[in-house]
C-alpha positions as a LaTeX table, in Angstrom:
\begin{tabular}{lrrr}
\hline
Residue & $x$ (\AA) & $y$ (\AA) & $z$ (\AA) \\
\hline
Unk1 & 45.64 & $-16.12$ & 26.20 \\
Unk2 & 46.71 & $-12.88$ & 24.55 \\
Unk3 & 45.67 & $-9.65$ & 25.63 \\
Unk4 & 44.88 & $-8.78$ & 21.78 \\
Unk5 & 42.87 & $-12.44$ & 21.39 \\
Unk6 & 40.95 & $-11.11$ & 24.44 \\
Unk7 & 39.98 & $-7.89$ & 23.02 \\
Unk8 & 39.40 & $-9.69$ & 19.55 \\
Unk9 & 37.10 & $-12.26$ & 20.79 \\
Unk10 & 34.77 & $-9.70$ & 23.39 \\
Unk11 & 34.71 & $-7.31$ & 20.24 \\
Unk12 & 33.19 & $-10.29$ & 18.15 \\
Unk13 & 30.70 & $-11.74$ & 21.07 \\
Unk14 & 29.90 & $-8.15$ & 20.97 \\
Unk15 & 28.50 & $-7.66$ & 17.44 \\
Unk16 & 26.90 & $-10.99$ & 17.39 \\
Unk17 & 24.97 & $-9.79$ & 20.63 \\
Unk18 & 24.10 & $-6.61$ & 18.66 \\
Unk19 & 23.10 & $-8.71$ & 15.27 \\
Unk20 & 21.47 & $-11.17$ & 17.51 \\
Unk21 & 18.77 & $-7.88$ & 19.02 \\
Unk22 & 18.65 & $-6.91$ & 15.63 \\
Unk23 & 17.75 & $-10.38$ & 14.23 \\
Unk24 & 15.22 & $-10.81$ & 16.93 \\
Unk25 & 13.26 & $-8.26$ & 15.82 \\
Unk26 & 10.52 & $-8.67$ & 13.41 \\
Unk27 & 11.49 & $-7.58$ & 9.66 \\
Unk28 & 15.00 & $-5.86$ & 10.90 \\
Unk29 & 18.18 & $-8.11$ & 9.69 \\
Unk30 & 21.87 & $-6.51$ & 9.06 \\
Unk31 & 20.99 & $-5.21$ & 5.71 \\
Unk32 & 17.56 & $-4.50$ & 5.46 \\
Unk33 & 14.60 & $-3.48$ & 7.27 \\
Unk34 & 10.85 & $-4.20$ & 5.74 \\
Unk35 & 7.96 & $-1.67$ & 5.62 \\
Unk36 & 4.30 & $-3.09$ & 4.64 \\
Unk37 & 1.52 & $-0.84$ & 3.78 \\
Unk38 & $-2.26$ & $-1.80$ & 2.96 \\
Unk39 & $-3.65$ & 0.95 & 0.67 \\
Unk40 & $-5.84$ & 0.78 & $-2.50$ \\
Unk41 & $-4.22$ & $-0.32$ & $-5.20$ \\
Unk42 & $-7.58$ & $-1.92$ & $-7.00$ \\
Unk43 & $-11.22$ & $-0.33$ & $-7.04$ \\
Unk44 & $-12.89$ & 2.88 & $-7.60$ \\
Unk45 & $-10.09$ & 5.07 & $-5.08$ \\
Unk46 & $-7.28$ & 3.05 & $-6.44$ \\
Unk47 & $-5.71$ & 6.67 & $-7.48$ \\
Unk48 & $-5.00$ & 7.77 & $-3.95$ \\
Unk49 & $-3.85$ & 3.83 & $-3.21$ \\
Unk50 & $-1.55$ & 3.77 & $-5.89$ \\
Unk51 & $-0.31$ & 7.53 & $-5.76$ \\
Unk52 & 0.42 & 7.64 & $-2.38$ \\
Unk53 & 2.19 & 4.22 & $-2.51$ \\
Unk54 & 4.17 & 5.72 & $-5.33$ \\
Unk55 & 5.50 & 8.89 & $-3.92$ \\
Unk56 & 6.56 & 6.57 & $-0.58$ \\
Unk57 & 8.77 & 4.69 & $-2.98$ \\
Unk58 & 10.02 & 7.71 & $-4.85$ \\
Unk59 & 11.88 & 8.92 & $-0.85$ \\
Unk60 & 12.23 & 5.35 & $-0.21$ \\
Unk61 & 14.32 & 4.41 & $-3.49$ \\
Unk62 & 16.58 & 7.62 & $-2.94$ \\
Unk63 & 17.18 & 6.65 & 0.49 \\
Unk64 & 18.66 & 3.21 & $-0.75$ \\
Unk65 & 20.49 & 4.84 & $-3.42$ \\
Unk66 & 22.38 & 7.16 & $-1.28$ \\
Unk67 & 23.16 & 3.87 & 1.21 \\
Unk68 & 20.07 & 3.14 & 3.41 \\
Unk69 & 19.75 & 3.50 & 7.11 \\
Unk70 & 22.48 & 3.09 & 9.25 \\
Unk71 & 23.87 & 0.30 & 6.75 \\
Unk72 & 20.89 & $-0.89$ & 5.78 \\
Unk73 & 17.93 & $-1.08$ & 2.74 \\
Unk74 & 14.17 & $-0.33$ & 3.37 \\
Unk75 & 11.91 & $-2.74$ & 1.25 \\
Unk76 & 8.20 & $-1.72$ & 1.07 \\
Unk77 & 5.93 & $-4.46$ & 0.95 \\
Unk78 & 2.74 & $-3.02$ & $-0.72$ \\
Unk79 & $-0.54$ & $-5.03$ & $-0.83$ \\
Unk80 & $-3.58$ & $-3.78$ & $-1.43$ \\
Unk81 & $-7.28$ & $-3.12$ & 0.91 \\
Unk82 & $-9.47$ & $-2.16$ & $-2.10$ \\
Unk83 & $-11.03$ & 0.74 & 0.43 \\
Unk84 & $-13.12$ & $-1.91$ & 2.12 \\
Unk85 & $-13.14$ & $-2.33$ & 5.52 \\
Unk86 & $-13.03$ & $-5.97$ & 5.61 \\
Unk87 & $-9.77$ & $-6.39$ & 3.01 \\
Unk88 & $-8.37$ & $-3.88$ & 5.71 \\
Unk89 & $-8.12$ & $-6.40$ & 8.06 \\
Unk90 & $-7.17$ & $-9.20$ & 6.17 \\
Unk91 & $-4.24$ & $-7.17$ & 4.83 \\
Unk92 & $-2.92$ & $-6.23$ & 8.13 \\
Unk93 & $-2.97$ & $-9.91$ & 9.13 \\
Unk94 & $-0.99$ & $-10.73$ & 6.18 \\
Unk95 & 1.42 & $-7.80$ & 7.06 \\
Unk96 & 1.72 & $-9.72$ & 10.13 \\
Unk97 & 2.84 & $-12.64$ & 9.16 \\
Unk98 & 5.02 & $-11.43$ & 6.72 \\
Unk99 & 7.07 & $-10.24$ & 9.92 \\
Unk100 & 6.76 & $-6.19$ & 9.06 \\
Unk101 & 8.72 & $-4.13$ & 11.31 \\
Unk102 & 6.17 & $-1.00$ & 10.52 \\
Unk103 & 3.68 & 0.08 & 8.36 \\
Unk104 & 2.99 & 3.14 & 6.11 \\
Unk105 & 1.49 & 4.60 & 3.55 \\
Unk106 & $-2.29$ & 3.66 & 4.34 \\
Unk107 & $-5.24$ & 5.09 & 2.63 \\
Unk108 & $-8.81$ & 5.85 & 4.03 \\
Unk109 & $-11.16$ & 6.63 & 7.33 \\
Unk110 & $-12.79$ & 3.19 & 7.22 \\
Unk111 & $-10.46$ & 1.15 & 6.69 \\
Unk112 & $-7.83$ & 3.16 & 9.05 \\
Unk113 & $-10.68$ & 2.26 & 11.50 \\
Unk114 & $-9.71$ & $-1.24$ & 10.97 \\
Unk115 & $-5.47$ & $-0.96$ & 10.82 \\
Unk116 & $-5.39$ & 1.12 & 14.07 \\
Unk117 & $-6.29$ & $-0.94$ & 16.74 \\
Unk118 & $-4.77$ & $-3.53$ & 14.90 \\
Unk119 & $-1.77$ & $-1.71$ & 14.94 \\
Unk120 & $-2.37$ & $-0.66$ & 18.49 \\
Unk121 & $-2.90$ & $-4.75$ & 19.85 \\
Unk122 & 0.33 & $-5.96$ & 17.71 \\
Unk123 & 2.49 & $-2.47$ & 18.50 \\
Unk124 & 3.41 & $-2.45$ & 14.85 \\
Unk125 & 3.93 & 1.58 & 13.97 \\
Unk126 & 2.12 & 3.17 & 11.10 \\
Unk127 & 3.17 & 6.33 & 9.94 \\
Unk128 & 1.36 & 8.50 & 7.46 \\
Unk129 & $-2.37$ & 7.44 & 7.00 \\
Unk130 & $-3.50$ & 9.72 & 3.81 \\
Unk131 & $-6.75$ & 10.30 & 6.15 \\
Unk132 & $-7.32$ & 12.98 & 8.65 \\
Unk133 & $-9.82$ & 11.19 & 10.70 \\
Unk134 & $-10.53$ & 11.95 & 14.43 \\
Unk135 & $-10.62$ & 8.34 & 15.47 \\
Unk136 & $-6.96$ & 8.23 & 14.64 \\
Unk137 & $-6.16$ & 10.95 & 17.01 \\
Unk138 & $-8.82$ & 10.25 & 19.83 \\
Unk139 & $-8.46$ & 8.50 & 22.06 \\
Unk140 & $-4.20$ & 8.79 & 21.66 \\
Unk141 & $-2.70$ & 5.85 & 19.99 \\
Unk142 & 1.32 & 4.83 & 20.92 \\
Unk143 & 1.26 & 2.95 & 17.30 \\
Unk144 & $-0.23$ & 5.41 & 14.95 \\
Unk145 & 1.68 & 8.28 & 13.76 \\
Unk146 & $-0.29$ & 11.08 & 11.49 \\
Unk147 & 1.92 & 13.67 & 9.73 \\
Unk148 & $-1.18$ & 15.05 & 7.70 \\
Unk149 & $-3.46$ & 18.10 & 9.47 \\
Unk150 & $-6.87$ & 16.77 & 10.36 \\
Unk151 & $-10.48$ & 16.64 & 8.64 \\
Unk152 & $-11.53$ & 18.62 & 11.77 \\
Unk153 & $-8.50$ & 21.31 & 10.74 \\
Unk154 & $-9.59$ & 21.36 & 7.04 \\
Unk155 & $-13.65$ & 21.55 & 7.96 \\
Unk156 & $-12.55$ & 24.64 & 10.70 \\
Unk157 & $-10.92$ & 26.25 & 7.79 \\
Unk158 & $-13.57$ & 25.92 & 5.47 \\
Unk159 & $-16.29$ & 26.78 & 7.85 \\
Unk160 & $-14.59$ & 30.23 & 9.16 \\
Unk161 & $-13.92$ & 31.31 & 5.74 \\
Unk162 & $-17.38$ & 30.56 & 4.36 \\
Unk163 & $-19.13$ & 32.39 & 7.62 \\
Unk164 & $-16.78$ & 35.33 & 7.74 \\
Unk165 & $-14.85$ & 36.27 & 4.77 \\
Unk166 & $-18.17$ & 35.20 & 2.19 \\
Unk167 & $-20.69$ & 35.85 & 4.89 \\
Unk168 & $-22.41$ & 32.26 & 3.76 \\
Unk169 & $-25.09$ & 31.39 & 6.57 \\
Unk170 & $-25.86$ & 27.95 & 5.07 \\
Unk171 & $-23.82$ & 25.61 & 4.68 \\
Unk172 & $-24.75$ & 22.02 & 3.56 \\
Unk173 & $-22.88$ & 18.61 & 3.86 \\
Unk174 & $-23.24$ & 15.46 & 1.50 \\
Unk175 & $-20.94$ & 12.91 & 2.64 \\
Unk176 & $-19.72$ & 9.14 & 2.26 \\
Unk177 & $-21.95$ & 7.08 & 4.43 \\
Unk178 & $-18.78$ & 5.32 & 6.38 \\
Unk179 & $-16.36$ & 6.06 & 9.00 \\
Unk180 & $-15.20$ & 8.51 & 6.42 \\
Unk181 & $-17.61$ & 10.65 & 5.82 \\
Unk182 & $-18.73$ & 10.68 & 8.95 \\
Unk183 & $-15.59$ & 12.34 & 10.59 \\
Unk184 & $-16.05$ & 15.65 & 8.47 \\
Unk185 & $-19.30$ & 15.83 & 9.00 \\
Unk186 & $-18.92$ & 15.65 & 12.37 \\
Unk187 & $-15.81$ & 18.15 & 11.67 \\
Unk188 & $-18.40$ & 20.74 & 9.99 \\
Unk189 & $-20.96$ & 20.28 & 12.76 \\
Unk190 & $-18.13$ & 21.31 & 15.56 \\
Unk191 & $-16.82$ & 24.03 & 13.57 \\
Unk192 & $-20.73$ & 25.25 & 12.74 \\
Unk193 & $-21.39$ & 25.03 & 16.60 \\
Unk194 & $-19.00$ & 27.81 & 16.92 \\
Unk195 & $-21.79$ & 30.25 & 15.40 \\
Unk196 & $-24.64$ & 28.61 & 17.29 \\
Unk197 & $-25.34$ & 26.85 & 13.78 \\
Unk198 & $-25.52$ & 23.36 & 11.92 \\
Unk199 & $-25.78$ & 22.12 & 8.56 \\
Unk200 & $-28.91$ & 23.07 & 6.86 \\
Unk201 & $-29.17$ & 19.98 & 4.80 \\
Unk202 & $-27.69$ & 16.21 & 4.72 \\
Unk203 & $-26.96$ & 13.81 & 1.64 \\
Unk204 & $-25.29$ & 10.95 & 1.28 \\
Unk205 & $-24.21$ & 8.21 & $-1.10$ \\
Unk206 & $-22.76$ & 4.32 & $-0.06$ \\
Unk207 & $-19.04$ & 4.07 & $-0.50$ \\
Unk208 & $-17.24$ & 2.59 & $-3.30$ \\
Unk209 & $-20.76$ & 4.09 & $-5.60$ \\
Unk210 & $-21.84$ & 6.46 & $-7.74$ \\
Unk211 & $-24.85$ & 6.28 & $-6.45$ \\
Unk212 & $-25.28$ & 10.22 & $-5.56$ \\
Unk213 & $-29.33$ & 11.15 & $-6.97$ \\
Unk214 & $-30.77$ & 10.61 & $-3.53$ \\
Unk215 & $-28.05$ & 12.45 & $-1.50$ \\
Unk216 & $-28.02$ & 15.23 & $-4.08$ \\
Unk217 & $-31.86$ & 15.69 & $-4.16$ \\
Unk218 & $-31.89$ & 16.04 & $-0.20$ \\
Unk219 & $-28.69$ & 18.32 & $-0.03$ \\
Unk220 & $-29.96$ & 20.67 & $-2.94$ \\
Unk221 & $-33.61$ & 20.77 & $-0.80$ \\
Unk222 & $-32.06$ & 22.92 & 1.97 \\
Unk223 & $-30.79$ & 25.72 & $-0.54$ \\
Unk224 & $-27.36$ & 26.16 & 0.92 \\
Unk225 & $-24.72$ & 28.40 & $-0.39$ \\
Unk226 & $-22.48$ & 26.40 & 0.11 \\
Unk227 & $-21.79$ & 21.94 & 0.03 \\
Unk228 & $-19.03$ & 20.48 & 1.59 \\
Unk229 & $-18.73$ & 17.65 & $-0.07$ \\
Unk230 & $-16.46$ & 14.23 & 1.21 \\
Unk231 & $-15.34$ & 11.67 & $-0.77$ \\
Unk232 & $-13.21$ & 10.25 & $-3.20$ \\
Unk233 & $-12.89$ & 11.87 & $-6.63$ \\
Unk234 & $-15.33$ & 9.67 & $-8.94$ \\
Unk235 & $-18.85$ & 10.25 & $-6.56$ \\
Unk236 & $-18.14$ & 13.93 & $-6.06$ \\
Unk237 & $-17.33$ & 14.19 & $-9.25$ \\
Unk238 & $-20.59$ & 12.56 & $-10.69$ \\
Unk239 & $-22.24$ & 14.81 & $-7.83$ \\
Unk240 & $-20.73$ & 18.08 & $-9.41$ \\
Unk241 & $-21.54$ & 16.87 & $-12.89$ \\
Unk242 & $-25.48$ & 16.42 & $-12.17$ \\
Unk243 & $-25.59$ & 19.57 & $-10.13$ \\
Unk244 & $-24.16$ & 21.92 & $-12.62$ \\
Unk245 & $-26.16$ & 19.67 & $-15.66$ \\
Unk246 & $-29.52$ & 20.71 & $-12.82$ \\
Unk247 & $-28.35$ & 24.48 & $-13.23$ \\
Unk248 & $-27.70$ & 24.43 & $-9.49$ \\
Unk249 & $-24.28$ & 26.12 & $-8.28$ \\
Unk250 & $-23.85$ & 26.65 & $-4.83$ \\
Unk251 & $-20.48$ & 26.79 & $-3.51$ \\
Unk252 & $-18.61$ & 23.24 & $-3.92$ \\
Unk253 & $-15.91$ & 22.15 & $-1.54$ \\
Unk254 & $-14.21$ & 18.99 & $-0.67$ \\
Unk255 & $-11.03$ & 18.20 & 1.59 \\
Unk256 & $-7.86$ & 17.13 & 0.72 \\
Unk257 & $-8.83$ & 13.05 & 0.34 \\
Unk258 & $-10.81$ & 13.57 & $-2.83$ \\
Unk259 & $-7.25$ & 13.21 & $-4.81$ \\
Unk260 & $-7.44$ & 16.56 & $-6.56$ \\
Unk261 & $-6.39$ & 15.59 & $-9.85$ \\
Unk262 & $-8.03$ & 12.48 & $-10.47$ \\
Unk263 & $-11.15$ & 14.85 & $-9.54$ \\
Unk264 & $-10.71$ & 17.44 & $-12.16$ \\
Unk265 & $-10.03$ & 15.07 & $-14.76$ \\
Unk266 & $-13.17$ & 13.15 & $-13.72$ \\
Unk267 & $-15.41$ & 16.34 & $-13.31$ \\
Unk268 & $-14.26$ & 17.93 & $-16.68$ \\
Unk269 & $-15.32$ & 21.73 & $-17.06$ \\
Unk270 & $-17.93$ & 21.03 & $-13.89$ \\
Unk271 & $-15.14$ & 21.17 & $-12.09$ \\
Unk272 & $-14.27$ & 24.99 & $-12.46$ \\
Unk273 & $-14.75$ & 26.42 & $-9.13$ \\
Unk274 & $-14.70$ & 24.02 & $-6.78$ \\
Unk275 & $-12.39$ & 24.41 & $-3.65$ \\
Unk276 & $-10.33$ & 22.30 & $-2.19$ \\
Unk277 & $-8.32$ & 22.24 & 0.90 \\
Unk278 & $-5.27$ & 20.55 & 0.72 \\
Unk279 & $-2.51$ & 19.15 & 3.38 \\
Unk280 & 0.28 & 19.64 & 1.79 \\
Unk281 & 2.05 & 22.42 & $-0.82$ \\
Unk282 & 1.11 & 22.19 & $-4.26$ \\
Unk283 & 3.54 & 19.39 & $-6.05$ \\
Unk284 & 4.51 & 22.11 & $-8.74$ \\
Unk285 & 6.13 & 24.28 & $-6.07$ \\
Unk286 & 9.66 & 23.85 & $-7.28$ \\
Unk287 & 11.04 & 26.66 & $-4.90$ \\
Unk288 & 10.12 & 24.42 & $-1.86$ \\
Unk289 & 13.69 & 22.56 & $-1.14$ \\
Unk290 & 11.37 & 19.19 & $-0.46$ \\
Unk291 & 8.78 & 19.59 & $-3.19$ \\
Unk292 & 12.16 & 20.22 & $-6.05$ \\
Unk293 & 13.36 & 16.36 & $-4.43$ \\
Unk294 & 10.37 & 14.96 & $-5.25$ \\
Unk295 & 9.96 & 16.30 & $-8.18$ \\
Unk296 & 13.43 & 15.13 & $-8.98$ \\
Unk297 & 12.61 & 11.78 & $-7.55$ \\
Unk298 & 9.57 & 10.76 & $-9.32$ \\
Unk299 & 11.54 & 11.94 & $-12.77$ \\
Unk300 & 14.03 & 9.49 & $-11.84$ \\
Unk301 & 12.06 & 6.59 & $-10.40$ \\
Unk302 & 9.06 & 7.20 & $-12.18$ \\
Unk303 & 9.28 & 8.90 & $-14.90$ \\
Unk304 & 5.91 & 8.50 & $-16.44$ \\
Unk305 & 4.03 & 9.96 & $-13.24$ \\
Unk306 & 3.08 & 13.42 & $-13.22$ \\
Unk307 & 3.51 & 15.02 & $-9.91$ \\
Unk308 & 0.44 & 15.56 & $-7.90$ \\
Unk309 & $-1.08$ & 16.44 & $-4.43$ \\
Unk310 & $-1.67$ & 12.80 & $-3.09$ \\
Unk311 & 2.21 & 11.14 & $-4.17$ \\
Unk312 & 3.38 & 14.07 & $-2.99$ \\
Unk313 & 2.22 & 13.30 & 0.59 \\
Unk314 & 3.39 & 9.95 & 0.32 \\
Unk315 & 6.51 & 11.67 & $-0.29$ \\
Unk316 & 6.27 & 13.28 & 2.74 \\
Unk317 & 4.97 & 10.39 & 4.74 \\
Unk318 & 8.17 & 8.61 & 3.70 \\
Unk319 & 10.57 & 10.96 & 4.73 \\
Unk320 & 9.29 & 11.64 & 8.38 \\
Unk321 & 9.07 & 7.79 & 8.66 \\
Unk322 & 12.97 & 7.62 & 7.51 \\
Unk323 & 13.27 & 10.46 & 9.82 \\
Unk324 & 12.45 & 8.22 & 12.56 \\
Unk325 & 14.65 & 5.45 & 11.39 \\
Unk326 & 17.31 & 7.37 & 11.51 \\
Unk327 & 16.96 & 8.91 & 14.99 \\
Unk328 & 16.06 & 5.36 & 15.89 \\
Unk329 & 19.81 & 4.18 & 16.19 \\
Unk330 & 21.23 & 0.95 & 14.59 \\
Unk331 & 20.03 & $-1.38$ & 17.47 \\
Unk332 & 16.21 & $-0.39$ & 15.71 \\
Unk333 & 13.35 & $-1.68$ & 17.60 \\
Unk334 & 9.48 & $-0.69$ & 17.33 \\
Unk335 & 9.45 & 0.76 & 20.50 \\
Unk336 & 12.85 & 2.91 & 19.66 \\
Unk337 & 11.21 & 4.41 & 16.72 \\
Unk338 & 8.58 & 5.80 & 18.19 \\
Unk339 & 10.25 & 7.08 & 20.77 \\
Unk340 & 12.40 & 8.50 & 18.20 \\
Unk341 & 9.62 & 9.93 & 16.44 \\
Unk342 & 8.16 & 11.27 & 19.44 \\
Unk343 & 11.31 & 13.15 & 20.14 \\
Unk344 & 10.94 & 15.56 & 16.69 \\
Unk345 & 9.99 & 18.87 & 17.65 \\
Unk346 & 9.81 & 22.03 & 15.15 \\
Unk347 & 11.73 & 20.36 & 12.79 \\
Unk348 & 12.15 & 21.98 & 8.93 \\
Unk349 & 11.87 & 19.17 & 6.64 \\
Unk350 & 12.22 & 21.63 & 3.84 \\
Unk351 & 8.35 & 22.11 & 3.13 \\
Unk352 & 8.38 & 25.96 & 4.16 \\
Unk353 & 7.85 & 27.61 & 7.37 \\
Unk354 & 3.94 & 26.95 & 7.33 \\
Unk355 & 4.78 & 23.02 & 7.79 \\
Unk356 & 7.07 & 22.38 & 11.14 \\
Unk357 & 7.05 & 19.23 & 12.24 \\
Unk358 & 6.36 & 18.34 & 15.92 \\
Unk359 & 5.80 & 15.45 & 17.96 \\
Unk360 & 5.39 & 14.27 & 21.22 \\
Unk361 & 4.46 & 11.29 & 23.98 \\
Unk362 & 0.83 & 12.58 & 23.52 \\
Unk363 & 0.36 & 14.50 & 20.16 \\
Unk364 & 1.14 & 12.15 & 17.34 \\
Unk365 & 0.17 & 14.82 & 14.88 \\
Unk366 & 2.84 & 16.27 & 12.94 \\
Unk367 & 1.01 & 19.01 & 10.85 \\
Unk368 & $-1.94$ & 21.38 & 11.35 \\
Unk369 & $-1.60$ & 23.44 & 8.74 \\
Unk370 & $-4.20$ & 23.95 & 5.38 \\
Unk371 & $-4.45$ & 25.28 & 2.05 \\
Unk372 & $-6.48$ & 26.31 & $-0.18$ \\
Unk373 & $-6.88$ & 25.74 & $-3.80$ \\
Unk374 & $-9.71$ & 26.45 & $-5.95$ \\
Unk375 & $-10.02$ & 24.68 & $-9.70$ \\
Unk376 & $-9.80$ & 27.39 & $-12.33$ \\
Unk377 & $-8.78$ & 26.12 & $-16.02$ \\
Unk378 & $-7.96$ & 22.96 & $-15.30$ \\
Unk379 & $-5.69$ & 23.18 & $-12.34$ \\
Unk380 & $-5.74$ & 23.46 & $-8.70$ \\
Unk381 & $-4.79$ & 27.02 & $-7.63$ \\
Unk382 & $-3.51$ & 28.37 & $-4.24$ \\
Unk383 & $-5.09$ & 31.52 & $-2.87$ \\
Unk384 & $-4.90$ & 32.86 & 0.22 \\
Unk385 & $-8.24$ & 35.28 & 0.66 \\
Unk386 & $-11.38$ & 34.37 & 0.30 \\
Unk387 & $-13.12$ & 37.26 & $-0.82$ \\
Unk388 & $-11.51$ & 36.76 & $-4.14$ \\
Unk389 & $-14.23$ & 33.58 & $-4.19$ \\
Unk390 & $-16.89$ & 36.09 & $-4.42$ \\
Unk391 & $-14.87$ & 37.35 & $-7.88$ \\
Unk392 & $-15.48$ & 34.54 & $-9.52$ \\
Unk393 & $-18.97$ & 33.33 & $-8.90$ \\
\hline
\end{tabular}
């Protein structure tokens, strides 16, 4: 035999061994590689669902446009959870056998409670959960990879500033009565404890309800200065709406989940003055290299979505999970891409100096940082000292 038929032949057993490895795992062939995500699409939070699924697909389509990954095309299976617990898991099963290679692009505390040991017993990776919840983070999970800052980050932030730059003493919470709710409370009790205090009142209303008189009666009993509020835009909203109708303005906040601009369009003119910490820039920020590309992207993909806080992190989810892909190599497998994730360290993915991202074999976090925006005409707007607050009320 030929010494070029030799080479010919172990070059072709060669790439069918590599195709072969790639084949074998689940949702990688030659050409494509297939993402799932469980997020809600349908219900009363289907904003955030549907937002965050959209932004994904904005990074996602440009990705594929300029070529894919290594050779090939990421296709995003999308179904939908609803924000209950139990479609969580039924979704995840059917992201199963569809034969995902990872996930992405979730939405929610209580049903994150159901994808992540889910995720954890099948090692299929999700990356970017638009939740900040502890029980993502603790006890560490290989299989679950948060880029967002946590609820515990946001409710530190909004504590400190409250007790030392407004010199507010007390400080109520009314809260989602779920996994959800439960984590910033919890967040607001920790960062309380700091100053040998705790919440001076409690409310809360069931999930997926607007069903807020009871909570708002028992919150509004302990005279606070200030409410933390937690949950998706529609109940805070209709908790903002009765408050202000009641003449009663304390201080309103809420973290980043609420989905700021379904909330302002729900709340109307109650809305003015509420803060809100967010977890990413703002989405108008066209001097931020990433924010102008997804700006650019939705105009192009999407062109009848305005930009806003919650695509914008789905924006961001997508690119550190193509981040990953690509440090992953060509022979991908699950356990390659989180290695590969877990391998970023300060890396400048164009969102400013105050957003790094870092990883690690024990810190799946990629961001810690918050900001703050407070609703004034209609729009969410940044500031950076909280003093000013005391301008305005």
């Amino acid at each position: 035999m030929k010494a070029s038929t030799v080479v010919t032949i172990a070059m072709l057993l060669a790439s069918l061994a590599m195709a072969a490895r790639a084949m074998a795992e689940p949702g990688v062939t030659d050409t494509e590689v297939l993402i799932g995500s469980c997020a809600a699409l349908d219900g009363p939070a289907n904003f955030l669902g549907q937002q965050t699924v959209l932004g994904a697909r904005a990074y996602l389509q440009t990705v594929n446009d300029q070529g894919g990954i290594h050779g090939r095309k990421l296709k995003l299976l999308s179904l939908d959870d609803s924000y209950e617990p139990a479609k969580a898991i039924e979704c995840f099963n059917r992201l199963k056998q569809e034969h995902v290679f990872a996930a992405g692009f979730f939405v929610g505390t209580p049903t994150g409670a159901k994808h992540a040991p889910m995720a954890e017993s099948s090692k299929i990776p999700i990356i970017g959960l638009f939740t900040g919840a502890q029980l993502l983070h603790e006890p560490f999970k290989r299989y679950v990879v948060n880029v967002r800052a946590s609820y515990y980050d946001e409710a530190r932030e909004q504590v400190d500033n409250l007790w030392n730059a407004l010199g507010m003493r007390k400080i109520a919470v009314f809260y989602q009565d779920d996994a959800f709710g439960v984590a910033v409370l919890e967040g607001v009790k920790l960062a309380l404890a700091k100053y040998n205090a705790a919440p001076v009142a409690l409310g809360s209303f069931p999930r997926n309800t607007l069903d807020v008189g009871r909570g708002l009666e028992l919150v509004r009993a302990g005279a606070p200065d200030a409410v933390v509020m937690v949950g998706p835009y529609a109940p805070l909203a209709e908790m903002v709406k009765r408050g202000r109708t009641a003449g009663w303005n304390p201080l309103y906040l809420t973290v980043s989940f609420v989905g700021t601009e379904a909330f302002i369009k729900a709340a109307g003119k109650d809305g003015e003055g509420v803060v809100i910490t967010q977890v990413v820039p703002p989405p108008t920020r066209a001097d931020i290299p990433t924010v102008a590309l997804y700006q650019k992207a939705l105009k192009k993909y999407f062109p009848e979505a305005q930009p806003n806080f919650v695509s914008l992190e789905g924006y961001v989810d997508a690119v550190v999970m193509v981040e990953g892909l690509k440090r992953a190599g060509r022979d991908l497998t699950r356990e390659r891409l989180v290695d590969a994730i877990e391998s970023i360290r300060d890396l400048d993915i164009g969102l400013g100096p105050q957003l790094k991202l870092s990883y690690g074999p024990r810190n799946h976090k990629g961001f810690s940082s918050v900001y703050y925006t407070l609703v004034r005409d209609g729009r969410a707007t940044v500031f950076a000292d909280w003093r000013e607050l005391q301008k305005t009320r």
